[in-house]
BAMI-151818 format. One record per residue (C-alpha): residue number from 1; x, y, z; residue in three letters. Coordinates in Angstrom, 1 decimal. Layout:
+-----+--------+--------+--------+-----+
|   k |      x |      y |      z |   r |
+-----+--------+--------+--------+-----+
| NUM |      X |      Y |      Z | ALA |
...
+-----+--------+--------+--------+-----+
//
This chain:
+-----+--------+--------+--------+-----+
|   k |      x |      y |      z |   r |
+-----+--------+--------+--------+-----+
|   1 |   90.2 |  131.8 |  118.6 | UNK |
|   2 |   90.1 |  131.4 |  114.6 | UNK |
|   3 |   87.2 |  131.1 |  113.2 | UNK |
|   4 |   87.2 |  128.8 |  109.3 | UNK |
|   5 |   84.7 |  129.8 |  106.9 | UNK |
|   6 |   83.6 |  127.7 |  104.4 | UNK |
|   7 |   85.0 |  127.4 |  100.9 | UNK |
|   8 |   81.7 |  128.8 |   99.4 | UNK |
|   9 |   81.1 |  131.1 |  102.4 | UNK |
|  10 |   79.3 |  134.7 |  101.4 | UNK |
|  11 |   80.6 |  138.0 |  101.9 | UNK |
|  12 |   77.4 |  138.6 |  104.0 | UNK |
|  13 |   77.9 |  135.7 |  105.8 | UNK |
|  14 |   81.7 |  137.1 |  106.4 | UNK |
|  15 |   80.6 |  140.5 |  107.8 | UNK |
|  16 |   77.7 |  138.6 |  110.0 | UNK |
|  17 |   80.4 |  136.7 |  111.8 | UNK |
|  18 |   82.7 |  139.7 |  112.4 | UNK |
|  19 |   79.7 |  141.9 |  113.5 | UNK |
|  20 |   78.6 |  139.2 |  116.1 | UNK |
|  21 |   82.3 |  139.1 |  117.2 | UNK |
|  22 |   82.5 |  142.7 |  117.9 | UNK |
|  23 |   79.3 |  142.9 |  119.3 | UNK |
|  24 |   81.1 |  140.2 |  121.5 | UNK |
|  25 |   83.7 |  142.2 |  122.7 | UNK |
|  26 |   86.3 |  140.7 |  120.7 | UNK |
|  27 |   88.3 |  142.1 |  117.9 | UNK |
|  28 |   88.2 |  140.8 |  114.4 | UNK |
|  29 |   91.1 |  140.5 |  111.5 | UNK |
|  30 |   90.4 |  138.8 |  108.0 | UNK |
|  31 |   93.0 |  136.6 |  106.7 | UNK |
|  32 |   92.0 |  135.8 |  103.0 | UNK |
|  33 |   93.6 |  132.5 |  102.2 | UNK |
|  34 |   93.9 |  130.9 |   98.7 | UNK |
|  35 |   91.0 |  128.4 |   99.7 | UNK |
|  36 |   89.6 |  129.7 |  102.4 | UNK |
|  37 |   88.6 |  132.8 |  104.7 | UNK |
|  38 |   89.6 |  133.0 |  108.2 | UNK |
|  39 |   88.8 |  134.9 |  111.2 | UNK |
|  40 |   91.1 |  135.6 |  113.9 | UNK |
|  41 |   89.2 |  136.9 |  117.1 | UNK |
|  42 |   91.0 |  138.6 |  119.9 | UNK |
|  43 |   89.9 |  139.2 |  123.2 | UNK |
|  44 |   88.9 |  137.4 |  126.2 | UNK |
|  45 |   87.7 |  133.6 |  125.5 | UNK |
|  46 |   87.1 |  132.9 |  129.3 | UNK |
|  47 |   85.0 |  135.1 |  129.6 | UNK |
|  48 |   83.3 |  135.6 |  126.4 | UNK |
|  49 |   83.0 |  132.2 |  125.1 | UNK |
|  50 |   82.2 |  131.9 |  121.5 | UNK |
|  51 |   79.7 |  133.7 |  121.1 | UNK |
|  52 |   77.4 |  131.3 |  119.6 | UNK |
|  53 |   80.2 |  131.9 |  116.3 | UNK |
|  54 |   79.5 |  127.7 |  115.4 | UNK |
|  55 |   76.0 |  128.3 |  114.8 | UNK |
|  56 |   76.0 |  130.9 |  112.2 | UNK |
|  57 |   75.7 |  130.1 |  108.4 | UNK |
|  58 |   78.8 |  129.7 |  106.7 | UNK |
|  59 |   81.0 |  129.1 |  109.1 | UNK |
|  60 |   82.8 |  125.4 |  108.9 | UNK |
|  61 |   85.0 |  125.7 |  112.1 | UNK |
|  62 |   85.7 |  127.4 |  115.7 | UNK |
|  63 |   89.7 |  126.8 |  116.9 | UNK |
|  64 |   90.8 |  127.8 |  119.9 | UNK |
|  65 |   94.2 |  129.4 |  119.8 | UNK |
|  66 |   96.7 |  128.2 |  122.7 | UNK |
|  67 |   99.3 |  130.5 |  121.7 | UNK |
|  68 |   99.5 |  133.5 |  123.9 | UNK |
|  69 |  100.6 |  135.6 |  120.6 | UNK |
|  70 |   97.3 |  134.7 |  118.3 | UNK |
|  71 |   97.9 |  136.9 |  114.9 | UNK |
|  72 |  101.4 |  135.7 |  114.7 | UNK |
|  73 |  100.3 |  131.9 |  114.8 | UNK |
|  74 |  100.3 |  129.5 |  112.0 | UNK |
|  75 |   96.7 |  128.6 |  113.3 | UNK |
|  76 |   96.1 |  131.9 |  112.2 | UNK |
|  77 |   97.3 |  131.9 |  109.1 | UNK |
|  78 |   98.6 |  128.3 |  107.4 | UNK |
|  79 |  100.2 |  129.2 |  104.8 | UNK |
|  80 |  103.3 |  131.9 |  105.1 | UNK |
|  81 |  103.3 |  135.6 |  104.9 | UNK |
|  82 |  105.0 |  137.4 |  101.9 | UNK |
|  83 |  105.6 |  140.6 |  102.1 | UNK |
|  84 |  106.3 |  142.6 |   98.6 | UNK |
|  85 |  108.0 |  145.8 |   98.5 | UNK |
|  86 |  107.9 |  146.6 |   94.4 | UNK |
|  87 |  109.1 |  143.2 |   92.9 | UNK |
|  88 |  110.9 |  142.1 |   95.9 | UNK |
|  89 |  109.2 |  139.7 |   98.1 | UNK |
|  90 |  110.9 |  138.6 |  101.8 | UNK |
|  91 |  109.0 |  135.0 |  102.6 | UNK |
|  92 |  108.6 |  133.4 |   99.2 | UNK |
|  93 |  111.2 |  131.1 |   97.3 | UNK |
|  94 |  113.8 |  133.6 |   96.8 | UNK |
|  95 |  116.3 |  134.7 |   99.9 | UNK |
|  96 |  116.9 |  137.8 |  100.4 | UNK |
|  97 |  120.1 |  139.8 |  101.2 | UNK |
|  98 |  120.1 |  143.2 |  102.9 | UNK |
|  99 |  123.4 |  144.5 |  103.1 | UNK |
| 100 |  125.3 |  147.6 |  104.0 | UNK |
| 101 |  127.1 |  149.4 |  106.3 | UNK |
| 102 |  126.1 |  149.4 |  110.2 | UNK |
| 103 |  126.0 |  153.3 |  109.9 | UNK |
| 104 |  125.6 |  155.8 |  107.4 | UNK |
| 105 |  128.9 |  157.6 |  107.0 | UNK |
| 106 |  129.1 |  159.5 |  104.1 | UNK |
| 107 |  127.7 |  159.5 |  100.5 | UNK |
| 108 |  130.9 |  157.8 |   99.1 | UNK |
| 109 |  130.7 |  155.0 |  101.2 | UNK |
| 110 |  127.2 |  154.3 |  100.9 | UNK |
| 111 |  127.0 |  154.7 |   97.0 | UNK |
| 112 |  130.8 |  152.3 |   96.6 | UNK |
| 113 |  128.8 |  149.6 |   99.2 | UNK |
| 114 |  125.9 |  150.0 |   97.0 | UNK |
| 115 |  127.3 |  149.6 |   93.7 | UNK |
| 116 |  129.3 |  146.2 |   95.0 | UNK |
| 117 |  126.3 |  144.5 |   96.7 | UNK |
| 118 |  124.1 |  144.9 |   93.9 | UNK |
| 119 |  126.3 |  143.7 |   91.5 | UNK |
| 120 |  126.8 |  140.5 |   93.9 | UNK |
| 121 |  123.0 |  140.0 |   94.2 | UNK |
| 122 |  121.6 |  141.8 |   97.0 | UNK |
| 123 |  118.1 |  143.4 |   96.7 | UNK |
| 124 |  118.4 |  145.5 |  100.0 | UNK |
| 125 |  120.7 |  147.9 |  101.3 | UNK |
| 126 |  121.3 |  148.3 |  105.0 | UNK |
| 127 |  122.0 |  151.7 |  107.3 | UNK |
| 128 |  121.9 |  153.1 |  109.8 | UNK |
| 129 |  121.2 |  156.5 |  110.1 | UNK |
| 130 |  120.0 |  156.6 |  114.3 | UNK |
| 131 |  122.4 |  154.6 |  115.9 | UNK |
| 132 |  121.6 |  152.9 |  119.4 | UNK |
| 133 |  125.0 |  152.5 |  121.1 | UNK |
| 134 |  125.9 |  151.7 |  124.4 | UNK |
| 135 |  127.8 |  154.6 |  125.0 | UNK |
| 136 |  127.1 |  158.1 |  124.5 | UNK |
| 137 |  130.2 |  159.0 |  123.5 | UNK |
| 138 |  130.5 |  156.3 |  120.8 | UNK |
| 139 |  128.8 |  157.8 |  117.3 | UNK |
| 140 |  125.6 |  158.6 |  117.3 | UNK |
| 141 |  124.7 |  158.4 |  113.2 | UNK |
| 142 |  124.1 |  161.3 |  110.9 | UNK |
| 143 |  120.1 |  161.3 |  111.4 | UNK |
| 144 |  118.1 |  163.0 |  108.7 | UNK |
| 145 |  121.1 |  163.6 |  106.7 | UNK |
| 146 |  121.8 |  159.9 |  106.7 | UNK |
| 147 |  118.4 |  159.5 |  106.1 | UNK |
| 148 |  118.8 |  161.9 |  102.7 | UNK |
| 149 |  121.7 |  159.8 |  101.4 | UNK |
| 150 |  120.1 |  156.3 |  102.2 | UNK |
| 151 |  117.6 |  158.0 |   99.9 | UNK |
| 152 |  119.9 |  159.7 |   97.4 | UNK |
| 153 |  121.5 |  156.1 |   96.7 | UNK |
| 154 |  118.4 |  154.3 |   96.3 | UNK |
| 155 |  117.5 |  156.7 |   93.4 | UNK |
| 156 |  120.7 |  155.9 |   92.1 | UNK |
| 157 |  121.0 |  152.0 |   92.4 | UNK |
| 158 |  117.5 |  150.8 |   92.3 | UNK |
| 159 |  118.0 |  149.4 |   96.1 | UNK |
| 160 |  115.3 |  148.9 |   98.8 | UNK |
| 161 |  116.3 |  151.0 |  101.7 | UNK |
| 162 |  116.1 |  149.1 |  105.4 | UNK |
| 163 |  117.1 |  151.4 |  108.4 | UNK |
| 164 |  116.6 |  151.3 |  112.3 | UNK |
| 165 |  113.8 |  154.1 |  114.4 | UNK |
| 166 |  114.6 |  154.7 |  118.0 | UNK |
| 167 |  112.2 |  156.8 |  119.3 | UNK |
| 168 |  108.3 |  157.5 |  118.1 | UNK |
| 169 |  109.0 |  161.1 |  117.5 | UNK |
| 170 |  111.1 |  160.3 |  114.7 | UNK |
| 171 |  109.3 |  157.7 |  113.4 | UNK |
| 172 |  107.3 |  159.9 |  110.8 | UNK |
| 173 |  110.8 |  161.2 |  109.4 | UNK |
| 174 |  111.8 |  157.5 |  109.2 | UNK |
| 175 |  108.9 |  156.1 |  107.5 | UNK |
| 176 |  108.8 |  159.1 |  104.9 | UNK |
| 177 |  112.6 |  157.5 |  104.0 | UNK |
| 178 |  112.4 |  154.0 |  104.8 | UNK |
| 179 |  110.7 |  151.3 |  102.4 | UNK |
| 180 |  111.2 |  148.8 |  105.6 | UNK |
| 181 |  111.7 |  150.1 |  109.3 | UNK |
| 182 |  113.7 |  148.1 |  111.8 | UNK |
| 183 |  113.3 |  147.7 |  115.3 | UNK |
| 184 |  116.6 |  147.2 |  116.9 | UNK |
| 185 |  117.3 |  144.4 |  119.8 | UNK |
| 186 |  117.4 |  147.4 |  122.1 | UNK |
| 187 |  113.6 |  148.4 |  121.3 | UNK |
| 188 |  112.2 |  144.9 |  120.6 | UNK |
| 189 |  110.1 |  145.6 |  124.0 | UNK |
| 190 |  109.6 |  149.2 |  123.5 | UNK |
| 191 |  105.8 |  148.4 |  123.1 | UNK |
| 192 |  104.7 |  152.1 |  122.8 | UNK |
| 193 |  107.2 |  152.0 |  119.7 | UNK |
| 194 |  105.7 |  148.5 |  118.4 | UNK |
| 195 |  102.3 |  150.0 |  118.3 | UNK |
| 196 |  102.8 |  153.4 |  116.5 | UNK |
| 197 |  104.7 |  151.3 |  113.8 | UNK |
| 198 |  102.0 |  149.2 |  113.8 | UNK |
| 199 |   99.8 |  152.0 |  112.4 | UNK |
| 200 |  101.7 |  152.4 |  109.6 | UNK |
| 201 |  101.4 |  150.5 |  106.8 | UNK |
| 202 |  105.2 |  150.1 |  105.7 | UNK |
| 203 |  107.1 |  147.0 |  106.6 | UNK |
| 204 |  109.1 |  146.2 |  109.9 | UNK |
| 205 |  111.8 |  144.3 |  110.1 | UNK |
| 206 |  111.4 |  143.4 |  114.2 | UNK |
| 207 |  115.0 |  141.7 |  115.6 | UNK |
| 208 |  115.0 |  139.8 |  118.4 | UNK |
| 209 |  115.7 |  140.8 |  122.2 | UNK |
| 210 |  119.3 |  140.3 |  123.7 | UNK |
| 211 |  118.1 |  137.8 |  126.3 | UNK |
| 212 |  114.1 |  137.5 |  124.6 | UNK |
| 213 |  112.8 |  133.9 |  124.7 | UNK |
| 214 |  111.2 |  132.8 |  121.2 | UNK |
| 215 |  107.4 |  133.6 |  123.1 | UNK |
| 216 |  108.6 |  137.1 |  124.0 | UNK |
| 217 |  109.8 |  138.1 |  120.7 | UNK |
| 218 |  106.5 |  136.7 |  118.9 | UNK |
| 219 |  104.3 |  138.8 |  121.8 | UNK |
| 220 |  106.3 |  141.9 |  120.4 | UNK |
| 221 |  105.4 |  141.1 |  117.1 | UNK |
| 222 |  102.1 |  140.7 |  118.4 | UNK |
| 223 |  102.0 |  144.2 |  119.1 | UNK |
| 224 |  102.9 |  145.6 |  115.5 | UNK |
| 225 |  100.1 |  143.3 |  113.9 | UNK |
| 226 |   97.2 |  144.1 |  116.4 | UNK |
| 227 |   97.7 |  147.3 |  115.7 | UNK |
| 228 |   97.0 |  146.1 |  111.7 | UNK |
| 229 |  100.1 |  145.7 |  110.1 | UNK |
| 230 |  100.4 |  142.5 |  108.5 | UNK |
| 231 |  103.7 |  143.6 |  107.3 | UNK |
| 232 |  106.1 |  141.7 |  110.1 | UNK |
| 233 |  109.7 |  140.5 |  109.3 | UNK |
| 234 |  111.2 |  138.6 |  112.2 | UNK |
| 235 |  115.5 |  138.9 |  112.5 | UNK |
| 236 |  117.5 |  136.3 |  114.9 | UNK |
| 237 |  120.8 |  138.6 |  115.8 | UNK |
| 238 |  122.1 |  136.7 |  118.3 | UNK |
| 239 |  121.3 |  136.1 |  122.2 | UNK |
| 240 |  123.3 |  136.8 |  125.2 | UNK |
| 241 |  124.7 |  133.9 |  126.8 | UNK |
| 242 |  127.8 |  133.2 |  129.2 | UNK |
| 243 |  129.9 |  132.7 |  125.9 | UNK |
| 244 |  132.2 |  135.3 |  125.7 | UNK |
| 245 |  134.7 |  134.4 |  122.3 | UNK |
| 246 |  131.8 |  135.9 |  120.1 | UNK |
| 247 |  129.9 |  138.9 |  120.7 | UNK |
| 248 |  126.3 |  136.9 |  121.1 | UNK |
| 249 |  125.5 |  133.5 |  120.3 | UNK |
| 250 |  123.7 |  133.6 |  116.9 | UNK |
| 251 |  120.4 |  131.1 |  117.4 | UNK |
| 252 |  119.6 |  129.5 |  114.4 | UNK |
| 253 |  117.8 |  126.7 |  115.9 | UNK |
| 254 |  115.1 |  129.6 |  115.9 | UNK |
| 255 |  114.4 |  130.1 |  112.2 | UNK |
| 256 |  112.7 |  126.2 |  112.0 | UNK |
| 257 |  111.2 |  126.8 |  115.5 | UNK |
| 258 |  109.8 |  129.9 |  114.7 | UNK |
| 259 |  108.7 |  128.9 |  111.1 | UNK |
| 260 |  106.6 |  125.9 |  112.4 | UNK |
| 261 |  104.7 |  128.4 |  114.8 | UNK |
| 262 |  104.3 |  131.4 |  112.8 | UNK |
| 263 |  103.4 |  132.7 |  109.2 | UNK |
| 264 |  105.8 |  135.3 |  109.4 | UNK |
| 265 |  109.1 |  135.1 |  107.1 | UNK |
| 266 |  112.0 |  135.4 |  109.2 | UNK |
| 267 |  115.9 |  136.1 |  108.4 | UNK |
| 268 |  118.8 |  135.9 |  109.9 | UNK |
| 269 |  121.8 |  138.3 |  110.8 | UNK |
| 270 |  125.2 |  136.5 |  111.3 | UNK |
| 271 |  127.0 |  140.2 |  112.0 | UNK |
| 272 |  125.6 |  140.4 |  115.1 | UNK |
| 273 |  125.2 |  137.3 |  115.8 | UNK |
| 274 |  129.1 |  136.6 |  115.6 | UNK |
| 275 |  130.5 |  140.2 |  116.0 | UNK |
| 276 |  133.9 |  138.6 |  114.2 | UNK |
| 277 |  134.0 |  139.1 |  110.3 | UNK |
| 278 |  136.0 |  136.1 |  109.4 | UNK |
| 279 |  133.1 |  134.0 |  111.4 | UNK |
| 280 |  130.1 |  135.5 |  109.4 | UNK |
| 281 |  130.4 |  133.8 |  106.0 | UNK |
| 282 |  129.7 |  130.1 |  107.7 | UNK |
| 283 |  126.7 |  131.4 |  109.8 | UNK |
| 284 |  125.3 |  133.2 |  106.9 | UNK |
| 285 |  125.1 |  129.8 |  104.9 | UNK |
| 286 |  123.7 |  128.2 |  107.8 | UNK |
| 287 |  120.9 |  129.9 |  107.9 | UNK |
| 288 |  120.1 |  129.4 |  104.4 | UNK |
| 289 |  120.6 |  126.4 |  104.9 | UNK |
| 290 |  118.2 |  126.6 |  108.4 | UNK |
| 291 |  115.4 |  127.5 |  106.0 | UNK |
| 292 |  115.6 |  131.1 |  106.9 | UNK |
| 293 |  114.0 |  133.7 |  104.3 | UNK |
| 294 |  116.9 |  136.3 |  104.1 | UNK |
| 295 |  120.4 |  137.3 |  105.3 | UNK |
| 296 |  121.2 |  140.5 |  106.7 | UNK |
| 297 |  125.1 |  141.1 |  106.5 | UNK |
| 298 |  127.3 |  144.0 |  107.8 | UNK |
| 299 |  129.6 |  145.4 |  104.6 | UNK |
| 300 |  132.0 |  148.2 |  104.8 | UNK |
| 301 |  134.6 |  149.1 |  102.3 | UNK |
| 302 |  137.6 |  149.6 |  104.8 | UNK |
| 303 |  136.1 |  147.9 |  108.0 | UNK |
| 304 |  139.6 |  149.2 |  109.6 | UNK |
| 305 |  138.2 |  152.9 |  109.3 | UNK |
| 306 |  134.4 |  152.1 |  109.9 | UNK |
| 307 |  132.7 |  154.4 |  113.0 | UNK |
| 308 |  130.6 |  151.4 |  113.7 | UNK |
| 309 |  131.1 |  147.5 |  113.8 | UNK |
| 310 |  133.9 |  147.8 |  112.0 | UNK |
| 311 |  135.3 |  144.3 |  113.7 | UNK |
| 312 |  132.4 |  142.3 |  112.0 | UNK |
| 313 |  131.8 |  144.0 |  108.5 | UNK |
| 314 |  133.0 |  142.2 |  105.6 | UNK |
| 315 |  134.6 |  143.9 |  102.5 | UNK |
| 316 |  133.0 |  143.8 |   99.3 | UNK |
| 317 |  135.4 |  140.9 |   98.1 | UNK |
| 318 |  134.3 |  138.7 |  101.1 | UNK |
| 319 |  130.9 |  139.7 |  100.6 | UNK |
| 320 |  130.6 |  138.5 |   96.8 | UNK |
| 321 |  132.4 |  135.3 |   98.1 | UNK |
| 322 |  129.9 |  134.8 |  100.7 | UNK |
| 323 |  126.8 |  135.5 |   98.2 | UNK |
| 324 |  128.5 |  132.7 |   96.2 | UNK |
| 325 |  128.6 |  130.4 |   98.9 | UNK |
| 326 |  124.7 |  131.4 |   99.9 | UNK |
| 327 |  123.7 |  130.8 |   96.7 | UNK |
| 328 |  125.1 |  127.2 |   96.3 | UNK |
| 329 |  123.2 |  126.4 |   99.4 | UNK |
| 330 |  120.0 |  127.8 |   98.2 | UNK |
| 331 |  119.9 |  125.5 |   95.5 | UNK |
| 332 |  120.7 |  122.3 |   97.1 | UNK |
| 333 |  118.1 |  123.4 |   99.6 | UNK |
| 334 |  115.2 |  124.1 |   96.5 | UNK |
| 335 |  115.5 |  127.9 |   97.2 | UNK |
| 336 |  115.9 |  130.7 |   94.7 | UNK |
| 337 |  118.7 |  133.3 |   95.4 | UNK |
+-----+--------+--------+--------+-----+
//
């Protein structure tokens, strides 16, 4: 349930509420508001009730949240999350780009991908430097030395650095590197891996399952923000589905959906979504168009030679093109870009 304080409520009276709702058995996170304070509590309702929460000073409302994922809902929180990483923020007016190659290669490719998607607009620059893949032949990524040269090319181009962890042991090398850590489609139910990231206080950039309902993927966010980090970005890549001409079908029906019943900012990535390059462009001005706060995009400066999703990277000329293209959108649609 959420519980609304009143406008003028007191600090005291604050505390008093989430004391009694500990005492309850319930767990308690602030969300400060620009008008107002509220109170999410977790736990049991059935069989705690409310506690008598009505009756105490300062409080203006008791709401029941439906939801099975409660920190995630709008009821929650009303207005949207932002999320600010230096003088970047993902969830505000501006969309975002994250670009890059699927996997770190070497230096030279990630500082000529660099230099081009800045140039063109981007804020963020994707790698990766674990790579999930479904065989174990297929290239694995250059771990902690990928990791050094995601960070050697952030000192050098000013970018924000966005890159995927695997496995909970790795995380702390990850975190020390990343300024946002993704959770791949393969690990969006790994929820022993959604709660240790929760307990960091870095942003995650949570993609959604190959075959995860809308619910499903909002539970696994769940998980990162009960833990207390507020700091969730939600990615549609693309569902599994019986059609077979594109690699997954790209959902963008989900970015509205999921923006009426959450705060958190969500974004879109048309590369694996489509898994064809010459399809991405369209899809990635869709979903500015769908409302969604950022674009992730797969860019590679020879795809024909790239170790990793070669088949759906664009080129730096396609990819200025395509930020061209976003950005006309944006403003028809009263974004910034």
């Amino acid at each position: 349930m959420v519980i609304v304080m009143d406008h003028n409520a007191t600090e005291e009276q604050i505390e008093t509420v989430v004391q009694r709702l500990e005492d309850a058995g319930y767990r308690a996170h602030l969300s400060r508001g620009v008008e107002r304070t509220i109170i999410g509590a977790i736990g049991d309702e059935t069989q705690l009730g409310d506690a008598g929460i009505e009756l105490l000073p300062g409080v203006a409302n008791v709401i029941p949240i439906m939801q099975p994922y409660k920190l995630a809902s709008r009821v929650m929180r009303e207005e949207g999350t932002v999320i600010t990483i230096g003088d970047v923020e993902i969830g505000g007016d501006t969309v975002q780009v994250m670009a890059g190659p699927c996997a770190v290669e070497s230096k030279e490719q990630l500082f000529e991908v660099a230099e081009k998607i800045k140039e063109n607009g981007a804020r963020i620059l994707r790698g990766g430097a674990y790579k999930p893949r479904t065989s174990p032949y297929s290239f694995q990524g250059l771990a902690e030395k990928g990791l050094q040269l995601l960070a050697e090319t952030r000192e050098k181009y000013g970018l924000l650095i966005v890159t995927e962890v695997m496995d909970p042991r790795t995380l702390p090398l990850v975190a020390e590197y990343a300024d946002i850590i993704q959770i791949g489609t393969r690990n969006m139910q790994n929820f022993y891996l959604l709660r240790e990231v929760g307990r960091y206080n870095k942003p995650v950039l949570l993609k959604r399952g190959l075959a995860a309902t809308m619910e499903e993927w909002l539970m696994a966010a769940e998980y990162i923000l009960s833990e207390g980090n507020p700091n969730v970005i939600l990615c549609e890549r693309g569902i599994r589905t019986f059609e077979t001409y594109t690699r997954n079908t790209l959902d963008l029906s989900a970015v509205p959906i999921i923006k009426h019943f959450s705060h958190l900012p969500v974004i879109v990535d048309p590369s694996h979504g489509i898994g064809k390059f010459r399809f991405v462009p369209p899809m990635a001005v869709a979903a500015v168009a769908a409302g969604a706060d950022g674009v992730m995009l797969e860019v590679h400066p020879n795809p024909l030679e790239a170790l990793c999703d070669g088949a759906q990277s664009l080129t730096p000329k396609k990819f200025a093109k395509t930020m061209k293209q976003m950005a006309a959108v944006a403003q028809a649609v009263g974004r910034k870009f």
